[in-house]
N, C-alpha and C positions, 0 to 999 in steps of 0.2 A: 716514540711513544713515551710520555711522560710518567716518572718515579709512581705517581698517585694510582693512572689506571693497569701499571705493573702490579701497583700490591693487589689491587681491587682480584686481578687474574690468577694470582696465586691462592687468595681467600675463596677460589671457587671450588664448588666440587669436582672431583673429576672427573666427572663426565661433560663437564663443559668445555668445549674449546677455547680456544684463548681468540678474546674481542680483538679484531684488529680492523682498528675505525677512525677517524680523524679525530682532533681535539671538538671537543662542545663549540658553537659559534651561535651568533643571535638569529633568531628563526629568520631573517627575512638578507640574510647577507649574500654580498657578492662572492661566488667562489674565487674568483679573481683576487680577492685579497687573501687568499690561505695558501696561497705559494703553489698552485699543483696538487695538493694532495688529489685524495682518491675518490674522494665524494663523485661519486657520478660522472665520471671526466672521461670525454670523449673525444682526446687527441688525438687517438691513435689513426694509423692509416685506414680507410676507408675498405671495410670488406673483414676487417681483419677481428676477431673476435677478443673483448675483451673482458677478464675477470676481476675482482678483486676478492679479498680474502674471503674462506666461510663468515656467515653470520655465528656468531654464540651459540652454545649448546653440543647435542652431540648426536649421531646417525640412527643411534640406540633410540631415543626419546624423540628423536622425530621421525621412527616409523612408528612406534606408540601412540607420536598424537597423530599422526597422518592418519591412524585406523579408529583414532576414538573420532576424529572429525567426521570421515564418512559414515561409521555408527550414529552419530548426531545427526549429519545432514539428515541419513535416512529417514533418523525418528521424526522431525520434524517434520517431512514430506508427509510422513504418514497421519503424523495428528492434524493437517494441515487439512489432509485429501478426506479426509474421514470427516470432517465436517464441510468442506466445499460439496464434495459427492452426497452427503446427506446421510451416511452411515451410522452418522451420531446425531443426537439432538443438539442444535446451537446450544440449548440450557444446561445440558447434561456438558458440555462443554465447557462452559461458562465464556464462551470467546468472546462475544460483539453484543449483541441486545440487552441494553439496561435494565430491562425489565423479564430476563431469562431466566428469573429465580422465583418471580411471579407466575410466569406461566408455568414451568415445574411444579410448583406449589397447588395452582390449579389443577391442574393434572393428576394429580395426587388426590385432592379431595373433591374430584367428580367434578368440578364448577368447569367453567367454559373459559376457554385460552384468548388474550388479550388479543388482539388484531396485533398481525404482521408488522413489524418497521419498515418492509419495504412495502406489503401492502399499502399502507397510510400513505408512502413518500408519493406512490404513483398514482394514488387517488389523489393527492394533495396538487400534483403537477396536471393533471388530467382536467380538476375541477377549474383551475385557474384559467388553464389554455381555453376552455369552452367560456367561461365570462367575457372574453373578447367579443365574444356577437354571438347569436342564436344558432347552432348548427342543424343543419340538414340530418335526416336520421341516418347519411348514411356516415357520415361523419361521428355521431354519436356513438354507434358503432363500432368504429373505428377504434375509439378512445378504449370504449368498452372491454373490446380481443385485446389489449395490455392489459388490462388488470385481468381478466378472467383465468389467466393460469394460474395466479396466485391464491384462487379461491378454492379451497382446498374441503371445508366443513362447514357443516348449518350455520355455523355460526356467520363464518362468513360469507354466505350467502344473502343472510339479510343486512349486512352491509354492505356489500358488494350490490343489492339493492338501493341501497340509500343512493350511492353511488349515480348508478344506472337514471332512477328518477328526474336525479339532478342534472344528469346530461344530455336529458330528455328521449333515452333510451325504455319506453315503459314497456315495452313488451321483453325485452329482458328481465328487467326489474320485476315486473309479476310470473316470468317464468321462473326466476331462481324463489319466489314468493312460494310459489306454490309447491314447488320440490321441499320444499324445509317442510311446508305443514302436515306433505302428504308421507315423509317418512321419519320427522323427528320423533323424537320417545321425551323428546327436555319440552316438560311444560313452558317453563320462562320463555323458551326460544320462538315455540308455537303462537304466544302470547308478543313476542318482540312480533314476530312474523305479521300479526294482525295486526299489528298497531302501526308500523311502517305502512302497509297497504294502506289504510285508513286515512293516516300522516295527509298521500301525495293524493288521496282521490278527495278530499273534504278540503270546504273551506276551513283559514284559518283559525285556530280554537276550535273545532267541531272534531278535532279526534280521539278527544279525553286525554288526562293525562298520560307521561311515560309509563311505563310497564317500571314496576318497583322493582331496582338494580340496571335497568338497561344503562346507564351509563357507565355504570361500572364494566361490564361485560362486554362494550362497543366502541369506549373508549371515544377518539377524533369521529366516527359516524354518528354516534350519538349528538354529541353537541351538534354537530349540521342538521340532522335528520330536526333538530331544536327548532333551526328557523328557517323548516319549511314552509313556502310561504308567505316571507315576507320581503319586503321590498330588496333590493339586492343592497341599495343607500344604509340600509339599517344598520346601527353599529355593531349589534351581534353577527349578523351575516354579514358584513364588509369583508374582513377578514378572511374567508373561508373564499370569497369568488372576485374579489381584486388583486392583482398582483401580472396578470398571464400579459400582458404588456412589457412588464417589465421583463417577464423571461424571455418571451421575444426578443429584445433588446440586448439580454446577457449572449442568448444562445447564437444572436448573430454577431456581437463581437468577438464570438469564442470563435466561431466559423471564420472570421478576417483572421483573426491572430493564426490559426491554423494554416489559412493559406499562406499568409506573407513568410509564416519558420520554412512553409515546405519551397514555395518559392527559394527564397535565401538558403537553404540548405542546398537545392537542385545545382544553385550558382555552386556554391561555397565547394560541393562536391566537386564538381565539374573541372574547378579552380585546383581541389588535392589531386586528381587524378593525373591534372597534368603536371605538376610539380611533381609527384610521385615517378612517373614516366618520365621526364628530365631529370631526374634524382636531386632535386634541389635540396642545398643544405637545409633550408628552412625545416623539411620534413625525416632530417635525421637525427635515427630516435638518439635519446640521449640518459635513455635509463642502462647502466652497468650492472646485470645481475652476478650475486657471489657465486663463489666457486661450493659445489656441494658439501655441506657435511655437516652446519646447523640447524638448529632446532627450533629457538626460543620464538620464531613469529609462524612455526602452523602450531607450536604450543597455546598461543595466545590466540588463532581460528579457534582451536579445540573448545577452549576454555568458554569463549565467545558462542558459540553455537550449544554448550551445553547450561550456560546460562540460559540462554534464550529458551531452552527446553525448561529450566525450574519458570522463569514467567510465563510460559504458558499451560500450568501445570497451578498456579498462585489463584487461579479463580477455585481450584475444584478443594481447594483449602479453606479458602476465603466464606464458601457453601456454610459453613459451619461456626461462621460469625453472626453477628448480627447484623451486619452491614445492609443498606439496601443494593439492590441490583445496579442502583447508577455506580453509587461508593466502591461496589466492587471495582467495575469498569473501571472508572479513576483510579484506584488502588495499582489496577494490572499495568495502566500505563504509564504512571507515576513509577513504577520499579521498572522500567526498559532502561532509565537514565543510569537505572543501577549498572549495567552492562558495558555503559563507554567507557569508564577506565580498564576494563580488562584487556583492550588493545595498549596499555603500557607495561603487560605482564613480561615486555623483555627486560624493563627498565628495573624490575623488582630481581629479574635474575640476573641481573651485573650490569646490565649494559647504560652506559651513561644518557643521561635524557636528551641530552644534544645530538647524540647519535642516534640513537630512536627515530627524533623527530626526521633527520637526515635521510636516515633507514627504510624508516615506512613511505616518506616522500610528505612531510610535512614542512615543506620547506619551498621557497620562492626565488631560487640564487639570483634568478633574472629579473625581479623585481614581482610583487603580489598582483601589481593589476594588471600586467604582462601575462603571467600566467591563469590569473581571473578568464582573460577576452580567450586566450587560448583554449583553456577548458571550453569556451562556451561556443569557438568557433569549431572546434573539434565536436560536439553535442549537435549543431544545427544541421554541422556539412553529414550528418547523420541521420539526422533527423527524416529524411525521407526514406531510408530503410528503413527505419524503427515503424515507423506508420503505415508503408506497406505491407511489415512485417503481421502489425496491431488487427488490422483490418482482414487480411486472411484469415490471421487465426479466430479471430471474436466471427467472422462468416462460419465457417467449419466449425463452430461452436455452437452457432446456433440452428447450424442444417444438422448433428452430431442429436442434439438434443429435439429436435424436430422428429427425426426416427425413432429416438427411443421413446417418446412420450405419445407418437400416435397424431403430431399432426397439431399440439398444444405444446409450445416450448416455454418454459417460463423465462424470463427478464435474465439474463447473466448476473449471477452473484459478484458484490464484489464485497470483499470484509471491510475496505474506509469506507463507504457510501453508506454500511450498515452505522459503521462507526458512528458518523456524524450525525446519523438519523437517531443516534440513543444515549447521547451525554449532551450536557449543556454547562454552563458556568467552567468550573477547575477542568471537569473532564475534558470539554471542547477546547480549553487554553493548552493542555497536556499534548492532546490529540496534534491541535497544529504545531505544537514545537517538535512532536514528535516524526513528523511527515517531514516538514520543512529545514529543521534544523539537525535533530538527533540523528534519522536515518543518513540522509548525508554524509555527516563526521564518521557514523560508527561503521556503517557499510561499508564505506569507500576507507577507510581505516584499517578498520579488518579484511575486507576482501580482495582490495587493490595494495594495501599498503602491506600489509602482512604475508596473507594467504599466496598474493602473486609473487612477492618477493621469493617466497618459499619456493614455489615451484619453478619459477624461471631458474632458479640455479641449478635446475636440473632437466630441464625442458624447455624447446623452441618456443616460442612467440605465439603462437596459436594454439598451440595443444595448453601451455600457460595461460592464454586466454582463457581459453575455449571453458577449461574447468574452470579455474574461478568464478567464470561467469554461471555454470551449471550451479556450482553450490550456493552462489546468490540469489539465481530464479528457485532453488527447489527452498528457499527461509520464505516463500510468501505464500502466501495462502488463496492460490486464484482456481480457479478449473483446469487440470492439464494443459491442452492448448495455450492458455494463455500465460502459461510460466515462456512460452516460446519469446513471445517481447518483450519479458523479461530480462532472459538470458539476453538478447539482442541488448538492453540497454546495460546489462554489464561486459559486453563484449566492446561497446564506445565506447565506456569507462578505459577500461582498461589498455587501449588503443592509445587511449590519449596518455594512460600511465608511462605507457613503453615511450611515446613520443616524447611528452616532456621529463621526463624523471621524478616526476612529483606529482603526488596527488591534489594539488590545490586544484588545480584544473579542472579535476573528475570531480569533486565536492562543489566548484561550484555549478557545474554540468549537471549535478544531482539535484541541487537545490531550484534551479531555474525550471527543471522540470517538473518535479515535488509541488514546487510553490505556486505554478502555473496553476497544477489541479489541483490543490488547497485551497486556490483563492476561487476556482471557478464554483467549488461545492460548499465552501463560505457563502458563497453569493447566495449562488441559488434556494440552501435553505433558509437564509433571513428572508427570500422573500415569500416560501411555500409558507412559513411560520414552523 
């Protein structure tokens, strides 16, 4: 150990242990050139278990942060669940809808609440699919029982009529008509209510004008409900009933790409299992966990996870600007990037950045695009348990929600698909670096690079998994069940961390999958508009 990082160990406090790590090297080097040191080296004889020194820090301060982490994960499940479950108002949270400070504000002063984001999304998918050809009523329908669990108030009911009209569903459309008139108390509504009826029964121009405010109040039904009536060619109405071609088209290349990962994965598995069972050196793991007794990387979890609690905590501040409801959004996702350096918090507590990077497994010994294809073989040959995984649980979610609601379940929530249905310009450009680039680095960072590091020096392979991958599923904000494929895809993270010794692999294993559904709900909302 060199004169430099001797003194750097004595300038420590004492409660640090003393770093004993290899010299700094350039991220992407061969260990073969460093003589043997300790960096991850897996000479030894086979079976035989090997350590190398504690990481930095001391036993003291990483039961400390080992106990502020799970305090954090938990709160985060909690604020997470409380708006997945509906406990809290999206608004009142300030989490996903751009326009969540709008409808508060309505609410407040008696006026009537904007339409849904997800209502819109699936009227918008719904109107487009039916422009394809004329459907049959029973089809219409059809389309109809999607949207109708999300029709919740008078309000939306007479858009939920527009809707209906349009999809040539009119005995719906004058069923939810006549519910609004026969028990609303809101004149304006009674008054929307008559004039939509009107709208679809009269020729065009014979309904009088809008009702004074309906667009305000109706927001995307409005404008449609505008040009009923007119030719579908017209360029006001193009827009709202052209496109459903095109989503054919997306939704069955999404359907091929699906097949060909799970096909190639069925291979790719088939392929590890018998190498596994021949014990092929190819699949021996080559990550060396330390010997127990540091701190500085479930420190830097810690830190990580309670950050992540002040950003989602930044809207209910924000309340009290004057920002708009988009600005906010952009605001909360614009500070997530705040959050990636605090995976270098071992580096600020002594540890040299070459070693860090070593440490947490930012590093390539066997070349970048070696470990690139690995990561992403190790991701596919997976891939078919994650999707068997996906599909049970999103089924028992939605038979889960079937009982509890009496036979009407709504649409499974997801917070991106909210996401991208309520930012546009900086926010949408935030949003995808945030999906595709940020999560990647900082997850697989902090939760494979740090948090497992942590724990494997003191726990097998699986129980090391098994948690980190728990505390990864419980930072998202899905419905119970589905934190399960979750978990699932930080358990092939981490798989591949133990196999190859570095996280380059799992990062890009996160991103191919990230990127896949980034680009497919890119697509699809440029064409709903």
């Amino acid at each position: 150990m060199d004169e430099r990082l001797e003194h750097e160990e004595t300038e420590q406090s004492k409660d640090m242990s003393p770093v004993s790590v290899p010299s700094e090297r350039p991220l992407f080097e061969d260990p073969a050139a460093t003589n043997g040191d300790r960096f991850e080296d897996h000479s030894a004889a086979e079976g035989v278990v090997r350590r190398i020194d504690p990481d930095a820090g001391s036993r003291l301060i990483g039961r400390a942060s080992l106990i502020a982490l799970i305090v954090g994960v938990l709160a985060v499940m909690v604020l997470q669940q409380v708006q997945v479950l509906g406990l809290i108002d999206d608004g009142e949270a300030g989490s996903v809808a751009a326009d969540a400070d709008v409808a508060a504000s309505a609410e407040a002063s008696g006026k009537i609440r904007p339409p849904d984001s997800m209502f819109v999304m699936v009227s918008k998918l719904n109107l487009k699919l039916a422009g394809l050809g004329d459907l049959p009523p029973s089809s219409a329908r059809q389309l109809m029982s999607q949207v109708r669990p999300l029709i919740d108030s008078d309000a939306d009911r007479v858009r939920g009529s527009v809707l209906a009209f349009e999809l040539g569903d009119s005995a719906s459309a004058n069923a939810m008509l006549a519910s609004v008139e026969s028990s609303t108390e809101d004149a304006a509504l009674a008054a929307d209510a008559a004039w939509v009826r009107s709208t679809y029964s009269s020729d065009v121009g014979e309904a009088g004008p809008m009702p004074e405010g309906f667009a305000e109040r109706h927001g995307w039904f409005a404008d449609l409900a505008a040009t009923a009536g007119r030719d579908d060619s017209d360029p006001d109405r193009r827009g709202f009933v052209v496109g459903g071609l095109a989503l054919v088209l997306l939704f069955a290349g999404f359907a091929l790409l699906l097949l060909t990962a799970l096909l190639s994965g069925v291979v790719l598995l088939i392929v590890g299992l018998v190498q596994a069972l021949s014990r092929s050196p190819r699949l021996r793991p080559r990550f060396v966990p330390p010997s127990p007794g540091g701190s500085v990387y479930i420190e830097a979890a810690a830190l990580f996870v309670w950050g992540f609690i002040a950003i989602q905590v930044l809207p209910a501040v924000l309340a009290f600007t004057p920002l708009s409801g988009e600005w906010k959004t952009t605001a909360g996702l614009g500070a997530q990037w705040l959050l990636l350096p605090l995976a270098a918090w071992p580096v600020v507590r002594g540890v040299p950045l070459g070693v860090w990077r070593a440490q947490v497994g930012l590093v390539a010994p066997r070349g970048i695009v070696r470990e690139v294809g690995a990561g992403i073989v190790g991701y596919l040959a997976a891939f078919p348990i994650w999707f068997c995984v996906t599909v049970v649980c999103a089924v028992l979610t939605v038979l889960l929600q079937t009982l509890m609601s009496g036979g009407s379940p709504e649409p499974p929530e997801n917070p991106v698909v909210d996401l991208f249905g309520g930012v546009n310009g900086l926010g949408l450009f935030l949003l995808v670096s945030l999906i595709v680039v940020w999560a990647p680095l900082a997850e697989e960072t902090v939760f494979r690079g740090c948090l497992y590091r942590h724990l494997r020096s003191r726990l097998v392979f699986p129980i090391a998994a098994g948690v980190s991958a728990a505390a990864f599923a419980l930072m998202h904000g899905y419905p119970p069940l589905m934190l399960i494929p979750v978990m699932t895809l930080g358990l092939i993270f981490a798989m591949v961390r133990e196999w190859r010794g570095s996280i380059v692999g799992a990062i890009a294993g996160h991103m191919l999958h990230n990127g896949v559904i980034a680009a497919l709900l890119i697509t699809m909302f440029w064409i709903i508009g």
